[in-house]
N, C-alpha and C positions, 0 to 999 in steps of 0.2 A: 802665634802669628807674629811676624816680624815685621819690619819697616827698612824702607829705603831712606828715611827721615834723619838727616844729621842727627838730631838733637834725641830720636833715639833708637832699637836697635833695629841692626841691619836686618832685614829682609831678602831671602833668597825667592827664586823665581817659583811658582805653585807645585804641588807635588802630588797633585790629582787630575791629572793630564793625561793619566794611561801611557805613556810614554818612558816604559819601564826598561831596567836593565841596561843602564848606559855605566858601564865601568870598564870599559877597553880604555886601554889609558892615552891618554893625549897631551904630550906637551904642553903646555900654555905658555905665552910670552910674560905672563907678569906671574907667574905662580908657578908650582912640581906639576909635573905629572897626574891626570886624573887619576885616581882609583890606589896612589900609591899611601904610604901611613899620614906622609906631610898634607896630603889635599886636603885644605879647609870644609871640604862638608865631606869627610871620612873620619873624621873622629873631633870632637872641643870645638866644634864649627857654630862660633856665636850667631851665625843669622841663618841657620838651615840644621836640618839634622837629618844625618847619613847623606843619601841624594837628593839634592834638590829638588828634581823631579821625581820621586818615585821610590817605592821601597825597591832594595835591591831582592828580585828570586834566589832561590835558594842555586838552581846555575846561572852565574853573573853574565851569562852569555845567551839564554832561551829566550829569552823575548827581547834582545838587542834588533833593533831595526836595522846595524847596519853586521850585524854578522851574519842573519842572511844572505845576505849580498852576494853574488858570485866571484869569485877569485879573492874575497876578503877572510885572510887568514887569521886562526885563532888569535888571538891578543893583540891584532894587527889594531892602528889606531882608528877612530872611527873615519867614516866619509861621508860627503855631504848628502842628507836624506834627497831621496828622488820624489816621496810625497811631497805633498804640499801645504801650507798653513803654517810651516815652522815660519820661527822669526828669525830677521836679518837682519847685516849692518845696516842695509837701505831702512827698512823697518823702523830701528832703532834711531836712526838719522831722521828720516820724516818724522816720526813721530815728537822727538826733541826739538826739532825749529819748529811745529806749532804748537808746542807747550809754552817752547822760550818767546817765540814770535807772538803770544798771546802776551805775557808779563809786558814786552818791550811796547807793545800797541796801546795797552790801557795803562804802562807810567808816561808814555809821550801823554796820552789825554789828560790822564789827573794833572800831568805837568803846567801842559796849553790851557785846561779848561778850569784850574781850582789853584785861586793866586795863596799865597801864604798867609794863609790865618792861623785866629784859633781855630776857627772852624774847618779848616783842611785840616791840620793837624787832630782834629777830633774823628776825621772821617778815619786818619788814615790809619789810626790806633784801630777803630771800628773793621775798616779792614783787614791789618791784619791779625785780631784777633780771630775773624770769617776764615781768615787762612789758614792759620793754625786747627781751628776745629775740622774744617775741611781736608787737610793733612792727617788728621789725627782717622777721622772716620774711613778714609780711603788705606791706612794704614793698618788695617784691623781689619779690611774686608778680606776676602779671599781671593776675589779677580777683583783687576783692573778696572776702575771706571774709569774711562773718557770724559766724561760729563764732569765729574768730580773732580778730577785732575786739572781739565782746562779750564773749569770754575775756581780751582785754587790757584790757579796759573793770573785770571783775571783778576783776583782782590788781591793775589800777592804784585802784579803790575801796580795797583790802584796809590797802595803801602808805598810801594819803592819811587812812585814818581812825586808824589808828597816829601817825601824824605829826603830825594835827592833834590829837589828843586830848596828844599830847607837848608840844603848842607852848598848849594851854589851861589843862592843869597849871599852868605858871610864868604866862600870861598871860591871865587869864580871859576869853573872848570874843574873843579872837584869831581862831579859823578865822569865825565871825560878819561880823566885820569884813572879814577876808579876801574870804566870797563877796560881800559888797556893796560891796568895790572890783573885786572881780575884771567882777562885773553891770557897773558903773559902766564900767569899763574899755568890754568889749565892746560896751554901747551906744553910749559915744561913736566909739568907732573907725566902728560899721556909719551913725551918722547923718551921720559926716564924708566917709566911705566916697561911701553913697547921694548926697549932696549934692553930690558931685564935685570936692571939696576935695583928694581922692587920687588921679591917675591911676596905675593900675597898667600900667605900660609895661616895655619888657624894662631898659632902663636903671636906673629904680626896683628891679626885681626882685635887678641884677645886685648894685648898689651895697649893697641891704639884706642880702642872702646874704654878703656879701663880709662886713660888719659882725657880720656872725651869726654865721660862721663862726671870723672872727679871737676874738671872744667865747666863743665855745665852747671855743676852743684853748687862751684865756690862761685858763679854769676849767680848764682838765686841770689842764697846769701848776701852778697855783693847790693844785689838790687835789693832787697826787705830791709838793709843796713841805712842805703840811701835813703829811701821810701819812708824812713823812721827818724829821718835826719843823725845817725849816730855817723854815717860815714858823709864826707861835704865833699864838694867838686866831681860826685859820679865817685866817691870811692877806687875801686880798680880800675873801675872804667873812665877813669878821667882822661881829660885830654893834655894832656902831660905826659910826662916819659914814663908811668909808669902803666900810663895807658897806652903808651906803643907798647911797649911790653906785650902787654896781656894783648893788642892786637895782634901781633907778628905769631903771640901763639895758636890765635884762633886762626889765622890765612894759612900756618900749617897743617892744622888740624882738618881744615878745607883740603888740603891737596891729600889730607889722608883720606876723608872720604872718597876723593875720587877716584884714587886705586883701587876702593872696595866695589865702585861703582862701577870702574873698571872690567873688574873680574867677572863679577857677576854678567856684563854684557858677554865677555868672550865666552865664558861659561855657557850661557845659554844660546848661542849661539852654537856651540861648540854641541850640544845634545839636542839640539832640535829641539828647541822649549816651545810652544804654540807662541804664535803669530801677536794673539793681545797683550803675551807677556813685555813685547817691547814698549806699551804706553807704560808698563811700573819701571823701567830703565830709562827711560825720559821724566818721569818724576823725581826718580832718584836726583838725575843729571841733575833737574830744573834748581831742588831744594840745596844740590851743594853749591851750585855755585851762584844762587841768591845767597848764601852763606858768605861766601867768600867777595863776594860785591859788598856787604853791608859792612863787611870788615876792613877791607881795603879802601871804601869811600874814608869812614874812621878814620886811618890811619893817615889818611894823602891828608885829609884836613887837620892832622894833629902835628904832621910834618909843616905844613902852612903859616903856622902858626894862625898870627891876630892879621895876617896881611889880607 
């Protein structure tokens, strides 16, 4: 079972959906061709294996839903199902602003209602640890929970308005700046994306995981080192230049997620994936770019200096 979880691996959309036989090939704006050798879940596809939705029949075309079609010609690329319950941009859209709209609602309150202590800072660890296991358990089920997601959506709000009201104390307009690099960020990634500047292919996938990975490891590290007092000032993570460093690598690493996040949306999209599969592409969204907010705050306050 996979994950749409930054931190670990990608997750493709469910593949017990009955919704078999989708390899007519179709362009994609960020990626080949479905169904050709390059297509990330036709062979080394680190977050899915074969089709995402379904094994392929033995004829790649017998229970395609849209090769029945009438006037739709062998190999012809697919068209949009005429059933109903598949998931949407719209889908996808609603479902993302009350994920994201949930985080933004309870850091405004933890903001308003919990002044900077220890004891905020006690909650908001407590948070997001709640996050993290919340994350973790929704990431290892098989369908989507609603419940679970926008429960993690709310402890992860709880975490980020603690944190961000921590980091505007010493640096005034810090989280400000933060979501309009974070905006910034994610728009240019979706118009490089959309442009076709990025294909999402399993090679791209593998190499950026592998990067991701090795990164996550050396922050363990990083942190046990701290933790043990052998590394001083946050180690990597310092706020120092060698802590832009290691930021700038992580806000890339954010815009690599989002490509994969990407895909996966048009993808499912693209084969008529059921309707619930859009609240696990709104978690994905939620967790890259709370990723990319916590690293971009970092950065705008390591740029600020002591001012």
């Amino acid at each position: 079972m996979r994950s749409s979880n930054p931190v670990f691996s990608r997750r493709g959309f469910s593949r017990d959906n009955g919704y078999a036989g989708f390899n007519a090939q179709q362009p994609q704006a960020g990626g080949p061709a479905v169904g050709t050798q390059d297509n990330p879940y036709a062979q080394g596809n680190p977050y899915a294996g074969g089709n995402p939705y379904a094994q392929a029949p033995a004829n790649a075309y017998a229970q395609n839903p849209y090769a029945a079609q009438q006037g739709v010609q062998y190999g012809a690329p697919p068209q949009a199902p005429v059933t109903t319950g598949r998931m949407t941009m719209d889908d996808v859209i609603m479902r993302s602003a009350m994920t994201l709209g949930t985080v933004a609602v309870f850091a405004v309150l933890a903001w308003a209602v919990l002044p900077v202590s220890s004891t905020s800072y006690g909650l908001a660890i407590g948070s997001a640890l709640v996050a993290f296991v919340l994350a973790i358990i929704q990431s290892f089920k098989r369908k989507a929970s609603p419940a679970l997601i926008l429960s993690y959506a709310a402890f992860e709000g709880v975490f980020l308005g603690v944190f961000s009201e921590m980091f505007n104390t010493r640096w005034d307009g810090a989280p400000f700046q933060a979501v309009l690099g974070t905006m910034a960020v994610s728009g240019a990634t979706l118009l490089i994306y959309k442009a076709g500047w990025i294909r999402v292919t399993a090679r791209y996938a593998r190499i950026g995981m592998a990067i991701a990975i090795a990164f996550i490891l050396v922050m363990a590290v990083n942190l046990l080192l701290v933790a043990f007092g052998v590394a001083e000032d946050g180690g990597l993570r310092s706020m120092g230049p060698l802590g832009a460093i290691v930021g700038i690598i992580a806000i890339v690493l954010g815009a690599f997620f989002l490509t994969l996040d990407f895909k996966q949306i048009e993808d499912g999209i693209a084969y008529g994936a059921p309707r619930e599969e859009s609240w696990l592409a709104a978690f994905g969204l939620t967790m890259t770019l709370v990723w990319i907010y916590v690293e971009m705050l970092r950065l705008v306050a390591i740029f600020s200096g002591d001012d």
